[in-house]
PDB file of N, CA, C and O in Angstrom:
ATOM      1  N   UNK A   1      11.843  23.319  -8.412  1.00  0.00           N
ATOM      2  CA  UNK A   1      10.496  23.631  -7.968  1.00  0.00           C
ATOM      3  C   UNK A   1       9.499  22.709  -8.656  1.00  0.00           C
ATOM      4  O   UNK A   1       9.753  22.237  -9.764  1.00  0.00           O
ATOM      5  N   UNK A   2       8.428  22.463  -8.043  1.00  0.00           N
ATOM      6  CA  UNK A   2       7.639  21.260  -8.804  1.00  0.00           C
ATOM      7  C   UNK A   2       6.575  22.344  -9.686  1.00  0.00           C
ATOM      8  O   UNK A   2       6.724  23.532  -9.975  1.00  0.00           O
ATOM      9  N   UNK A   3       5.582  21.496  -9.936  1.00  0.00           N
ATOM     10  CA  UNK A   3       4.669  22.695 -10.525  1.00  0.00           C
ATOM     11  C   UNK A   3       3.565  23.055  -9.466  1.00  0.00           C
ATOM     12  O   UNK A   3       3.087  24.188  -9.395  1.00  0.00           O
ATOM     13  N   UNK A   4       3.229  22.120  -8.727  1.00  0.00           N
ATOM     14  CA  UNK A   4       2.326  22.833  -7.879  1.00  0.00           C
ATOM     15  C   UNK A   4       2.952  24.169  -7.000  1.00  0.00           C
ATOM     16  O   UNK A   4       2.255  25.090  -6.575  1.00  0.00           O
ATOM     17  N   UNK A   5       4.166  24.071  -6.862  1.00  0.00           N
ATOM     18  CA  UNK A   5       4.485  25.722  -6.227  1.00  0.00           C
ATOM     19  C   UNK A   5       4.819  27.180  -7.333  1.00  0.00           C
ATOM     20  O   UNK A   5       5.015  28.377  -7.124  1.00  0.00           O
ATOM     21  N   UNK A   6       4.754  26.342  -8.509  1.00  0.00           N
ATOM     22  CA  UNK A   6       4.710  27.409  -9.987  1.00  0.00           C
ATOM     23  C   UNK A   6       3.354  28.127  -9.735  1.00  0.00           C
ATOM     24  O   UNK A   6       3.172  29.339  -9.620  1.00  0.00           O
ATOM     25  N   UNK A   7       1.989  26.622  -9.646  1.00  0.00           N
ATOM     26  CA  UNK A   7       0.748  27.070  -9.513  1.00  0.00           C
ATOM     27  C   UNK A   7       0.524  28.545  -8.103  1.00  0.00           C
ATOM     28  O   UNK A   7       0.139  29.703  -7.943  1.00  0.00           O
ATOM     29  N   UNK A   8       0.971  27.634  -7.574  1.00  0.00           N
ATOM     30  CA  UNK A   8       0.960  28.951  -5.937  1.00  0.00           C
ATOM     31  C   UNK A   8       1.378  30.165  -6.471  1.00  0.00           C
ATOM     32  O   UNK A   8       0.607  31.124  -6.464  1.00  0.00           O
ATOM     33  N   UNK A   9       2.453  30.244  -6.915  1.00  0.00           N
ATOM     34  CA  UNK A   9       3.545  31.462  -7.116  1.00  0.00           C
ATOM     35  C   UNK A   9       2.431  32.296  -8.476  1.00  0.00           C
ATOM     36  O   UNK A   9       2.112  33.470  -8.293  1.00  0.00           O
ATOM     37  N   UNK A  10       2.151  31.873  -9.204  1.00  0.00           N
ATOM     38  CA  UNK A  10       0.777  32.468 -10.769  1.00  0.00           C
ATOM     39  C   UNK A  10       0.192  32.819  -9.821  1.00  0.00           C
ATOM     40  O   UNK A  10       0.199  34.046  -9.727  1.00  0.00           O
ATOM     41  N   UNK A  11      -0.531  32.131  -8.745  1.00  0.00           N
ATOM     42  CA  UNK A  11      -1.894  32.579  -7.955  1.00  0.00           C
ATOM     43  C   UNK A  11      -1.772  33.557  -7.368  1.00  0.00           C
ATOM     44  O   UNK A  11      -2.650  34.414  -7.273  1.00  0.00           O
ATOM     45  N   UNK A  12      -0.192  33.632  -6.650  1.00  0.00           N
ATOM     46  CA  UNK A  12       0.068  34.738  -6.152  1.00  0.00           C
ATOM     47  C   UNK A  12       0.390  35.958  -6.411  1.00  0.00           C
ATOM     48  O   UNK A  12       0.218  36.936  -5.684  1.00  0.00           O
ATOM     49  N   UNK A  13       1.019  35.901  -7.791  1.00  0.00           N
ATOM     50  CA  UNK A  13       1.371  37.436  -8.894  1.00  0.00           C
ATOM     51  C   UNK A  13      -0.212  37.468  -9.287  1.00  0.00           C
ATOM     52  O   UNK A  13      -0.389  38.686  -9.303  1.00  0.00           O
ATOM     53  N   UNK A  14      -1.198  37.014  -9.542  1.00  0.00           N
ATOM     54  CA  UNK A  14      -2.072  37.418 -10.222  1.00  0.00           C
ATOM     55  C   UNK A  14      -2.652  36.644 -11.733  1.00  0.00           C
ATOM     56  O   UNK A  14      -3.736  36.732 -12.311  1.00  0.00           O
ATOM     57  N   UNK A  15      -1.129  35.704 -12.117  1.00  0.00           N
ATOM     58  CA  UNK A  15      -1.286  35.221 -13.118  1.00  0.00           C
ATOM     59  C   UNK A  15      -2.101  34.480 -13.511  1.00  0.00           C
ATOM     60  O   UNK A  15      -1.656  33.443 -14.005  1.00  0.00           O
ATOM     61  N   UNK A  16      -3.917  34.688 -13.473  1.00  0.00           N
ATOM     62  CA  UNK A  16      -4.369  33.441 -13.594  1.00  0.00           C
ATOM     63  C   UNK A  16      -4.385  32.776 -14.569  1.00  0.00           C
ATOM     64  O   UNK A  16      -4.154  31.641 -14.151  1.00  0.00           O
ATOM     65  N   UNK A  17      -4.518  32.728 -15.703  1.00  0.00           N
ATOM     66  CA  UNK A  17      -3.975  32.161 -17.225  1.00  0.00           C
ATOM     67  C   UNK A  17      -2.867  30.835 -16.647  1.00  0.00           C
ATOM     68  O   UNK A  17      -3.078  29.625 -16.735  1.00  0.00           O
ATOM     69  N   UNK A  18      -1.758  31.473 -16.098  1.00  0.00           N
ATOM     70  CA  UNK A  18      -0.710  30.836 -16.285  1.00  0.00           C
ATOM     71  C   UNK A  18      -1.434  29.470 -14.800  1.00  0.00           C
ATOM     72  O   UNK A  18      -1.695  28.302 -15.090  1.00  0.00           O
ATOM     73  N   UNK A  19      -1.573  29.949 -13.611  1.00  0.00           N
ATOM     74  CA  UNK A  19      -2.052  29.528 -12.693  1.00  0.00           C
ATOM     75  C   UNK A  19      -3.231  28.167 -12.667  1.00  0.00           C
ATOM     76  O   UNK A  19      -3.283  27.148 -11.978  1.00  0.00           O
ATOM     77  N   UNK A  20      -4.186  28.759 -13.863  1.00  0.00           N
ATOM     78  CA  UNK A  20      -5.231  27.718 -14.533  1.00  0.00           C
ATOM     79  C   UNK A  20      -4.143  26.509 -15.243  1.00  0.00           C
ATOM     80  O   UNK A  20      -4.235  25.306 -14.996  1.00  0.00           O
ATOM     81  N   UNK A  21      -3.496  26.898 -15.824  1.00  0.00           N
ATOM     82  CA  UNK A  21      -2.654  26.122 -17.216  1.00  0.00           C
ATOM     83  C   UNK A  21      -1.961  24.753 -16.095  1.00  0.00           C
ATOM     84  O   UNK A  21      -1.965  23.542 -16.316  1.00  0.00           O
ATOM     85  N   UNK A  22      -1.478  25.413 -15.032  1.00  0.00           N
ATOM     86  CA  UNK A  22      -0.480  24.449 -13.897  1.00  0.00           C
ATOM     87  C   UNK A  22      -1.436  23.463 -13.889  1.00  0.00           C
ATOM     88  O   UNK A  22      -1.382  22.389 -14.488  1.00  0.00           O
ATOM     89  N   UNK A  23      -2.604  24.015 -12.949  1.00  0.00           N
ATOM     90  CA  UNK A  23      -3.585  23.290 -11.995  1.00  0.00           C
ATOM     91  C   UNK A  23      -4.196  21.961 -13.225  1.00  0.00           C
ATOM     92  O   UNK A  23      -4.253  20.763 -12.947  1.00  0.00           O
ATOM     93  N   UNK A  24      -4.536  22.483 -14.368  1.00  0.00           N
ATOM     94  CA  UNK A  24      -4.814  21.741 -15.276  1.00  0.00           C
ATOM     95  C   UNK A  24      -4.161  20.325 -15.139  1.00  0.00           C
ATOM     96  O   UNK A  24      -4.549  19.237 -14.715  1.00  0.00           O
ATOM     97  N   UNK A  25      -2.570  20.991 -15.883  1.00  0.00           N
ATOM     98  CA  UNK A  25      -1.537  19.963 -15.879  1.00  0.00           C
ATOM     99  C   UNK A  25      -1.649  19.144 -15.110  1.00  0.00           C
ATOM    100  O   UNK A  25      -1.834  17.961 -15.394  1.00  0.00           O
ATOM    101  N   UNK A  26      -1.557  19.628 -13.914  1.00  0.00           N
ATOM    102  CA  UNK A  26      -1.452  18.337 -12.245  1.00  0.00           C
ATOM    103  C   UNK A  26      -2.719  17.627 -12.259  1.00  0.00           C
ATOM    104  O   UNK A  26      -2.747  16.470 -11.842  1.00  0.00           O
ATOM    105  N   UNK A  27      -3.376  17.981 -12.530  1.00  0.00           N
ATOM    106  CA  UNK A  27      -4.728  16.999 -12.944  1.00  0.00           C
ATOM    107  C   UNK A  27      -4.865  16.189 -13.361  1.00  0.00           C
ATOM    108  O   UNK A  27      -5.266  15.186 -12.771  1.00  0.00           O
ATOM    109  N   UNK A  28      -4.558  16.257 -14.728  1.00  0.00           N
ATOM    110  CA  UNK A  28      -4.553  15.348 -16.144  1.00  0.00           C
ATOM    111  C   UNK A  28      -3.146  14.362 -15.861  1.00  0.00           C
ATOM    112  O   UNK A  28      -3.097  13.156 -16.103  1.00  0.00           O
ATOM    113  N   UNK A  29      -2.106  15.134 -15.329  1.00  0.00           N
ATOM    114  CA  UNK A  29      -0.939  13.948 -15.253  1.00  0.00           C
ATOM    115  C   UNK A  29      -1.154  12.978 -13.969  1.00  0.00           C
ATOM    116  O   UNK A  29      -0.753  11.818 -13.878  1.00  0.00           O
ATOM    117  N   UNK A  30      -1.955  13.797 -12.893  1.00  0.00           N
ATOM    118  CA  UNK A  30      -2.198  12.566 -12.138  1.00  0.00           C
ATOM    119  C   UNK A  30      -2.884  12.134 -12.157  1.00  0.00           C
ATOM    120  O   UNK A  30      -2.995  11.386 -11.186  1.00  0.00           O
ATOM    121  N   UNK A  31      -4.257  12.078 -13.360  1.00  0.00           N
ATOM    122  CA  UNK A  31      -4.773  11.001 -13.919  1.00  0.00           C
ATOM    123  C   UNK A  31      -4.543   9.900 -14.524  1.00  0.00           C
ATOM    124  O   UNK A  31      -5.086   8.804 -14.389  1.00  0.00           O
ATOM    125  N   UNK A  32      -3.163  10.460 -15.646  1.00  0.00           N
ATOM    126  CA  UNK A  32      -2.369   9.448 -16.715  1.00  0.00           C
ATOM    127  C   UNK A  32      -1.616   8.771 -15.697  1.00  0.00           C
ATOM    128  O   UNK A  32      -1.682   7.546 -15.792  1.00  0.00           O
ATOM    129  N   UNK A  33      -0.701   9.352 -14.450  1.00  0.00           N
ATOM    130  CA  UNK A  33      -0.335   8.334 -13.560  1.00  0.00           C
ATOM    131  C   UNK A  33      -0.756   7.219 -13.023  1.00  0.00           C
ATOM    132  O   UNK A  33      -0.214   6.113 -13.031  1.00  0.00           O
ATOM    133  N   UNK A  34      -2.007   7.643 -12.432  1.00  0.00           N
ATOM    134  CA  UNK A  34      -3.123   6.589 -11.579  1.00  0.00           C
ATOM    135  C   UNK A  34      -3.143   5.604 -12.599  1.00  0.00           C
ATOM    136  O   UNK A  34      -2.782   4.441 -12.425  1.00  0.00           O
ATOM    137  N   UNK A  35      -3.619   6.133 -13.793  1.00  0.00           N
ATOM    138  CA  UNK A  35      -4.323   5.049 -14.940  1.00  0.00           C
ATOM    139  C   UNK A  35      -3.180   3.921 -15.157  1.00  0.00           C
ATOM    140  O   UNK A  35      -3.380   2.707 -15.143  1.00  0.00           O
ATOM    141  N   UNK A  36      -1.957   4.566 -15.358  1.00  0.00           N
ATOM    142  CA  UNK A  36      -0.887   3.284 -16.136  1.00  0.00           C
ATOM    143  C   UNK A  36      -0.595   2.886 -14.694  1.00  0.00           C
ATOM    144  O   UNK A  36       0.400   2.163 -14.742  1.00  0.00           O
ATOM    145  N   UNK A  37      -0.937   3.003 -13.637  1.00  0.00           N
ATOM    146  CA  UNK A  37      -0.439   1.889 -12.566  1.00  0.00           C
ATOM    147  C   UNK A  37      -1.443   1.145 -12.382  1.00  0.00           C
ATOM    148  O   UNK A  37      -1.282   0.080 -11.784  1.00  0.00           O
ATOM    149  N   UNK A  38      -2.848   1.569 -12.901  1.00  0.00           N
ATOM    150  CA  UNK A  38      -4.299   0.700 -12.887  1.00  0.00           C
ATOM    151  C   UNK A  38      -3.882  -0.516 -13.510  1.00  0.00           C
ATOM    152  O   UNK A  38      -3.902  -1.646 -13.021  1.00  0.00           O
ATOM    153  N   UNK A  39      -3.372  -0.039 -15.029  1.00  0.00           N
ATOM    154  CA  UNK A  39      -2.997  -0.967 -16.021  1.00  0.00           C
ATOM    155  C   UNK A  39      -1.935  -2.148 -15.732  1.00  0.00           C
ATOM    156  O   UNK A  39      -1.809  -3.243 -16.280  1.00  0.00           O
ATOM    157  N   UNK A  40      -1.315  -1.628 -14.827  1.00  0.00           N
ATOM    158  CA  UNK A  40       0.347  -2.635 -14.699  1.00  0.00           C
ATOM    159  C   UNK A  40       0.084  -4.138 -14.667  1.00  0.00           C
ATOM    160  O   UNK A  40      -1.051  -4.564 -14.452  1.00  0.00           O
ATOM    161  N   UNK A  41       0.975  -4.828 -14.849  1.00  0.00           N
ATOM    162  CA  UNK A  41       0.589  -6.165 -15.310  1.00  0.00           C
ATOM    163  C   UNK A  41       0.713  -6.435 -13.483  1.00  0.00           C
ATOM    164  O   UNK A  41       1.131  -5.692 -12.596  1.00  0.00           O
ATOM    165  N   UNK A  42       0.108  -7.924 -13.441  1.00  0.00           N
ATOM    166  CA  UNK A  42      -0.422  -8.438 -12.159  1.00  0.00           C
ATOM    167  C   UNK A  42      -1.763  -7.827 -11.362  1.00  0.00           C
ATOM    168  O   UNK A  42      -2.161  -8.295 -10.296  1.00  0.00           O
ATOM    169  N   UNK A  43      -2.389  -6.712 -12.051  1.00  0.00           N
ATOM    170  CA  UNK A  43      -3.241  -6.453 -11.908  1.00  0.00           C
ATOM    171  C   UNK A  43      -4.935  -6.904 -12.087  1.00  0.00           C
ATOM    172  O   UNK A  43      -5.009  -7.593 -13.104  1.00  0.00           O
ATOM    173  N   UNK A  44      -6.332  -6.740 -11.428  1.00  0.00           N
ATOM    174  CA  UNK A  44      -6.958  -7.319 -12.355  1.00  0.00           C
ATOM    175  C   UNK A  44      -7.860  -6.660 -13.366  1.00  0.00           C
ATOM    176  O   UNK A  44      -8.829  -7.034 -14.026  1.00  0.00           O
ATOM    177  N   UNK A  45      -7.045  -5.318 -13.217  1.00  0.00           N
ATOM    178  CA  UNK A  45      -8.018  -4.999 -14.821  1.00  0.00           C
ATOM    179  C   UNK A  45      -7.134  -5.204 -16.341  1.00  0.00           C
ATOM    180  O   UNK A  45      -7.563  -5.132 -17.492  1.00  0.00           O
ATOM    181  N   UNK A  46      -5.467  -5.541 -15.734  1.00  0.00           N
ATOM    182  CA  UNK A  46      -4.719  -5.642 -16.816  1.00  0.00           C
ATOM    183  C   UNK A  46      -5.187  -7.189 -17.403  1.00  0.00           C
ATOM    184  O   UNK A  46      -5.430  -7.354 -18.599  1.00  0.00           O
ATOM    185  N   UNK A  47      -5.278  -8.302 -16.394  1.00  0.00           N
ATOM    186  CA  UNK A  47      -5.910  -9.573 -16.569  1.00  0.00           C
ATOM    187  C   UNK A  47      -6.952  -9.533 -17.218  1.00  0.00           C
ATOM    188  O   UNK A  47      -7.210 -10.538 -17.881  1.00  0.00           O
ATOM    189  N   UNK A  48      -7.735  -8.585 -17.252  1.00  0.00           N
ATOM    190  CA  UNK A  48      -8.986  -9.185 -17.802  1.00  0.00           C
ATOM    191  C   UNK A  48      -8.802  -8.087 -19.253  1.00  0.00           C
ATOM    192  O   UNK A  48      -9.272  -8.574 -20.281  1.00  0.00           O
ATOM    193  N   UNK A  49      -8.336  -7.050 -19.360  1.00  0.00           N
ATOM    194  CA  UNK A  49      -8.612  -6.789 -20.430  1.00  0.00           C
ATOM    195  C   UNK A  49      -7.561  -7.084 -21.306  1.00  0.00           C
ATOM    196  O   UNK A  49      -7.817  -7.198 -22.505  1.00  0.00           O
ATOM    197  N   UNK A  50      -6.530  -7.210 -20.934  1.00  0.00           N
ATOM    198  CA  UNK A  50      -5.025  -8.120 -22.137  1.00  0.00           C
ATOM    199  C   UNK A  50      -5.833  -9.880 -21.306  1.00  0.00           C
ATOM    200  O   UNK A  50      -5.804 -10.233 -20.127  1.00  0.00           O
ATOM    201  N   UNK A  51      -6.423 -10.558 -22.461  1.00  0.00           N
ATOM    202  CA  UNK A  51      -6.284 -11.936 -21.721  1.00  0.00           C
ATOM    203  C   UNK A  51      -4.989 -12.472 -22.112  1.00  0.00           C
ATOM    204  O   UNK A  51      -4.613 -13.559 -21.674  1.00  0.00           O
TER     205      UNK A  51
END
């Protein structure tokens, strides 16, 4: 199961604690995702900021 259907399944018992905690997660990691593929070399923000 991934976590976004963990998130569904909290939302759906009631759990919001646990439900908040998911939604968080998927956030922040598909931020850190986006970011290190921003970064990848052949890129041009990796070019300009590693010269």
């Amino acid at each position: 199961m991934s976590y976004l259907q963990f998130a569904y399944l909290a939302a759906r018992r009631g759990d919001i604690k646990q439900h908040k905690g998911n939604m968080i997660g998927l956030y922040v990691g598909g931020l850190l995702s986006a970011g290190s593929f921003t970064f990848a070399p052949g890129r041009l923000l990796h070019s300009s900021l590693f010269l």
